[in-house]
Structure formats: structure tokens, C-alpha cells
SEFIDREN-751439 format. One line per field, with one value per residue: residue in one letter; x, y, z of N, C-alpha, C in turn. Coordinates in Angstrom, 2 decimals, decimal comma. Last residue first. Layout:
<rozas>
res <- (A  ...);
nX <- (X  ...);
nY <- (Y  ...);
nZ <- (Z  ...);
caX <- (X  ...);
caY <- (Y  ...);
caZ <- (Z  ...);
cX <- (X  ...);
cY <- (Y  ...);
cZ <- (Z  ...);
</rozas>
This chain:
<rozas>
res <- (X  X  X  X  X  X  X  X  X  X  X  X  X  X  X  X  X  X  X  X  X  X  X  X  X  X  X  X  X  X  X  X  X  X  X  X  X  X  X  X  X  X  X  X  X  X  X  X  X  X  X  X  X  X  X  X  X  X  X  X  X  X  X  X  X  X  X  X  X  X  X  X  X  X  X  X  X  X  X  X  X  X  X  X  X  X  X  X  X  X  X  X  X  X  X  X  X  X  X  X  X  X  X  X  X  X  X  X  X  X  X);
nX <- (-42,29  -39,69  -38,74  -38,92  -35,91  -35,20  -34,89  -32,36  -33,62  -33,45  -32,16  -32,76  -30,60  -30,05  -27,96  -27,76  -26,57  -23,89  -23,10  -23,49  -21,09  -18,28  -15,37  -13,45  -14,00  -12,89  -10,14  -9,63  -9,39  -7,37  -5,07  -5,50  -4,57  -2,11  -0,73  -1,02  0,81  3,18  3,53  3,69  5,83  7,76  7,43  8,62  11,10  12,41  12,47  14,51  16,56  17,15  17,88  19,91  21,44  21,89  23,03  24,59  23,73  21,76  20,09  17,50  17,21  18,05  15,40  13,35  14,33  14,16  11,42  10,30  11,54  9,11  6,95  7,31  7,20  4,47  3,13  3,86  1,86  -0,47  -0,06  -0,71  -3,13  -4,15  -4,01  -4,95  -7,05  -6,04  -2,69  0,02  1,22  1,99  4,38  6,03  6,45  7,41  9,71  11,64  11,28  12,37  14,76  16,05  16,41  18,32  20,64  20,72  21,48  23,84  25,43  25,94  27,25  29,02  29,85);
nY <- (-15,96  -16,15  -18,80  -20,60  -19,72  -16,07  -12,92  -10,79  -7,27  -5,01  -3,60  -4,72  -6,56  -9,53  -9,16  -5,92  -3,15  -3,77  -5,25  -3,79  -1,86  -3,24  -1,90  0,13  0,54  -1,91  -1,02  1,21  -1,00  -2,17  -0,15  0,77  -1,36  -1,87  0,14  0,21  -2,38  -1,05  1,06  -0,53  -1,73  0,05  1,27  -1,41  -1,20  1,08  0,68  -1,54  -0,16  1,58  -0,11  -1,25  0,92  1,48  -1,00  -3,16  -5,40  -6,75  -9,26  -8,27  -5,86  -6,69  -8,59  -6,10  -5,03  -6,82  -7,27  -4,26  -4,54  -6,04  -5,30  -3,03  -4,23  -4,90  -2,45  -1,16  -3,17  -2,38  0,35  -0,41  -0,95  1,68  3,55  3,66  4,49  7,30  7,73  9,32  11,83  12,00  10,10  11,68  14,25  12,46  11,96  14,01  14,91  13,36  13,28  15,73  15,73  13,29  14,93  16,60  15,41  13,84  16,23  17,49  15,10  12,90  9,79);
nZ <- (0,13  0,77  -0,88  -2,71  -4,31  -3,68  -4,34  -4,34  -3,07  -5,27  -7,83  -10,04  -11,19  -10,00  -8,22  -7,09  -7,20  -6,57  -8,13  -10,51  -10,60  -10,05  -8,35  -7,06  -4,65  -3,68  -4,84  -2,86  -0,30  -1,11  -1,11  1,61  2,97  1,91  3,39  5,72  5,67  5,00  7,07  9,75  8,82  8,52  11,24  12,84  11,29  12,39  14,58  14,78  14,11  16,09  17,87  16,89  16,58  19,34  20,73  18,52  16,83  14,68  13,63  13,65  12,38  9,35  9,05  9,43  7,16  5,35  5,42  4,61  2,31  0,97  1,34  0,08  -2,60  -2,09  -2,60  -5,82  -6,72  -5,50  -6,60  -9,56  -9,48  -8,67  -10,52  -13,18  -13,12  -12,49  -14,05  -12,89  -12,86  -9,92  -9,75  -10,80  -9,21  -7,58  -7,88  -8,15  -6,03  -4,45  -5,65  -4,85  -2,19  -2,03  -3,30  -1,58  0,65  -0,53  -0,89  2,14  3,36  0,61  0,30);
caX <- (-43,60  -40,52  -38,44  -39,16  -37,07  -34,85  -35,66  -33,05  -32,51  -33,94  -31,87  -33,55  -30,62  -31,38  -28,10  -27,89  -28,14  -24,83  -22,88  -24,37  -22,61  -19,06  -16,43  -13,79  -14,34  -14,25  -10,83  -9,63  -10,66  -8,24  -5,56  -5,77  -5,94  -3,42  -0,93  -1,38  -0,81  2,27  3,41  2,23  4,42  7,31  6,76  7,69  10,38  12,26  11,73  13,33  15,93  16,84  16,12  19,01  21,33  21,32  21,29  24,54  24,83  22,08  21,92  17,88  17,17  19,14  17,25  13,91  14,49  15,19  11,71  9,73  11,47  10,87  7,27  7,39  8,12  5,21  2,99  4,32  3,48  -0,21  0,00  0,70  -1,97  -4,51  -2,82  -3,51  -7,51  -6,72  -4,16  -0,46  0,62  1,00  2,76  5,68  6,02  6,36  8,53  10,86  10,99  11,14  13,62  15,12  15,36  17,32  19,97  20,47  20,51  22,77  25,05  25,05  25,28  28,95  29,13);
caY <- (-16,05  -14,86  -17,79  -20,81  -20,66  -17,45  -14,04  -11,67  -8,51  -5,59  -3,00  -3,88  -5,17  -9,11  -10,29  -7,06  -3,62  -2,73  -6,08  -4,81  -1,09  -2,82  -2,71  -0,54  1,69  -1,88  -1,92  1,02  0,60  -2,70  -1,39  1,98  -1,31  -2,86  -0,03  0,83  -2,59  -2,19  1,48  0,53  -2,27  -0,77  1,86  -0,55  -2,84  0,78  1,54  -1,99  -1,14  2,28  1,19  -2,15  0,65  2,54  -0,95  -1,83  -5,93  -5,61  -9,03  -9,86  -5,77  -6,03  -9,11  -7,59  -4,11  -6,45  -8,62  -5,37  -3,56  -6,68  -6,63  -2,74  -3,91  -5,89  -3,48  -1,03  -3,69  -3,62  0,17  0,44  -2,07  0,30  3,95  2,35  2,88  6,13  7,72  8,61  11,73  12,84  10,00  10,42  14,66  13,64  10,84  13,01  15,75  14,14  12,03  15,23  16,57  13,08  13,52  17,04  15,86  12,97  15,28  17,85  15,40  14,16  11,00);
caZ <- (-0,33  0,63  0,36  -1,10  -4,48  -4,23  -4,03  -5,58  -3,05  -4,39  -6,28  -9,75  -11,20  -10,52  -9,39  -6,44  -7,17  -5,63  -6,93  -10,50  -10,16  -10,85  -8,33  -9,03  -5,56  -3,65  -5,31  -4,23  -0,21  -0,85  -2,28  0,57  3,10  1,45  1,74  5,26  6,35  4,49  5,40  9,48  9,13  7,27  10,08  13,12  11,54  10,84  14,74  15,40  13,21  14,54  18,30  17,03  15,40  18,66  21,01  19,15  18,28  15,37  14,12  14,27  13,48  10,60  9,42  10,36  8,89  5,54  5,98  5,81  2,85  1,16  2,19  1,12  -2,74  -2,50  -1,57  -4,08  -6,74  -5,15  -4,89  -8,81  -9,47  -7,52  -9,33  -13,34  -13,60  -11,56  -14,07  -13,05  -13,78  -10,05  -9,22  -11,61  -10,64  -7,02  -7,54  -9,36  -6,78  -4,40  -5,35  -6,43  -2,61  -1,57  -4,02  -2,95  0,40  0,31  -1,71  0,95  3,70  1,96  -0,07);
cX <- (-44,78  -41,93  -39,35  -39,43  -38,10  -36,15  -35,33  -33,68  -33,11  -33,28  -32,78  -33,30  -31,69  -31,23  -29,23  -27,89  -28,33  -26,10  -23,96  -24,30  -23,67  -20,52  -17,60  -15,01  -14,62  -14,85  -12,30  -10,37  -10,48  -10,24  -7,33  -6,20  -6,52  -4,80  -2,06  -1,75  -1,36  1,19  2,76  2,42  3,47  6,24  6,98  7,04  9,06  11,15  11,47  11,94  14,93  16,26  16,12  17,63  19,77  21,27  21,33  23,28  24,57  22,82  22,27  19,52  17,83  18,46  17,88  15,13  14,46  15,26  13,05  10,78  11,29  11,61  8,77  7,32  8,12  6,25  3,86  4,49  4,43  1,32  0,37  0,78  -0,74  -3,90  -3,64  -3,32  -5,68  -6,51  -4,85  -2,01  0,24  0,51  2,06  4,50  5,39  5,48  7,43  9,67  10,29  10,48  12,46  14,81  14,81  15,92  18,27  19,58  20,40  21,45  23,85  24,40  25,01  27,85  29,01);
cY <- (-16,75  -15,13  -16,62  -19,33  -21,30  -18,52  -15,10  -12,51  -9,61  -7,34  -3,82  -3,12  -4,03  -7,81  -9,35  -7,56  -4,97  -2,66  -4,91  -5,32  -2,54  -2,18  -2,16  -1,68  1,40  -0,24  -1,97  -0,01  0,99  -1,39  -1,55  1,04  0,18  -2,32  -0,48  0,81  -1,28  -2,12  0,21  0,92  -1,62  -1,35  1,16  0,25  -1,60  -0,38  1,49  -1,09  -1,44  1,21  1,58  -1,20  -0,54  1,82  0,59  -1,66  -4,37  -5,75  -7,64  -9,91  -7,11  -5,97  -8,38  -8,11  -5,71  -5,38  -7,52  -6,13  -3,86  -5,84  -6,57  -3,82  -3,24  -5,22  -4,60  -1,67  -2,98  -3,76  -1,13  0,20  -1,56  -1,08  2,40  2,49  2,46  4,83  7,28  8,86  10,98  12,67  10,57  10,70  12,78  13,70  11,73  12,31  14,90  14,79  12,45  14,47  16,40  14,27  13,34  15,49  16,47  14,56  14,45  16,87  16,45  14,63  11,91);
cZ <- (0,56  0,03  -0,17  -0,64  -3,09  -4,45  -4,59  -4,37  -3,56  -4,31  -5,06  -8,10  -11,26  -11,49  -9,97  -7,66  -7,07  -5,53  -6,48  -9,30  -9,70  -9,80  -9,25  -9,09  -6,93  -4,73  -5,27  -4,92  -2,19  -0,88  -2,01  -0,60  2,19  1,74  1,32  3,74  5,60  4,69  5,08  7,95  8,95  7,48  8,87  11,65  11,74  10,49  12,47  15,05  13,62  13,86  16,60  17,16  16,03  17,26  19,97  19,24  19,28  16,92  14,38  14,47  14,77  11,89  9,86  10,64  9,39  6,78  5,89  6,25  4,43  2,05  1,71  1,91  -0,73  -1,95  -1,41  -2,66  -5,92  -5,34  -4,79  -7,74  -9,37  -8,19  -8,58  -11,35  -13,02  -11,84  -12,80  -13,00  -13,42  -11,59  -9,74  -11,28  -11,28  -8,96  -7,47  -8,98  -8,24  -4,69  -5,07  -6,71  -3,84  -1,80  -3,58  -3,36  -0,49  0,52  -1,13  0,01  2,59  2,14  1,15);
</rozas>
């Protein structure tokens, strides 16, 4: 393929992905990320292997630097998952067992 093509292609990936995302709901975008997450550990372990047989130091700085931001996209991922999740958390963890907002007294204590 010739750099036009490669950037055509590459402007209506961006175009499609753009338009998917943006319908998606909330309730669905924090098991979407998780199967993103996934899909950026494979992403992950394949900069590894080329970086592990890379013979030319410009393909090895390109793999190494690929190794590099699949890391920061992973890590990044989980911790957007993760900041989601505490967002779905019900209201009852916030007022505690009880649901008067004070923390439950047990048998002994506080008295």
C-alpha cells in the first residue's frame, strides 16, 4: 500500500471509532474498557517479542518505545476501569451496613 492509502485508511478509523464510542452508553463503557484491557495485554506481550528479536537498534528504539506506551495504555486502562467501578458502587457501601451513615457498632464497642 502507498502512504496515501495508509492514510486514508488510517483517517476512517478515526472516524469510525470515533462515531462507535461516542454512542456507547455508560452502564456498557466499564466492560468495554475491561475487554479493551485485555486486548492491550496482547498488544503488550507482542512489542515484547519484537523487541526480544529486534537485531537493528532503529526497529529495537521503535519496539522498546512501543513496550513503553502499551504500558502506560494498560495501566492507564485499569485505573480508568477501576475509578468506573467505584462510580457503580451502590449508595449502601457509602452509608455503611446500617443505612443511617454512621458506622455500624458492633457487640462491645462503643458503649
Amino acid at each position: 500500500m502507498d502512504g496515501m492509502s495508509l492514510l486514508t485508511v488510517t483517517v476512517l478509523a478515526v472516524f469510525v471509532g470515533f462515531e462507535v464510542v461516542s454512542k456507547v452508553s455508560s452502564t456498557l463503557h466499564t466492560p468495554l474498557m475491561s475487554g479493551a484491557n485485555a486486548i492491550h495485554g496482547i498488544i503488550l506481550v507482542g512489542a515484547i517479542i519484537v523487541a526480544g528479536q529486534a537485531a537493528d537498534p532503529g526497529i529495537l528504539a521503535v519496539a522498546l518505545l512501543a513496550v513503553v506506551l502499551a504500558t502506560a495504555n494498560l495501566v492507564g486502562g485499569f485505573v480508568v476501569t477501576d475509578r468506573m467501578l467505584h462510580m457503580f458502587r451502590g449508595r449502601q457501601e457509602a452509608l455503611g451496613r446500617d443505612g443511617t451513615g454512621r458506622k455500624a457498632v458492633g457487640k462491645g464497642e462503643g458503649q
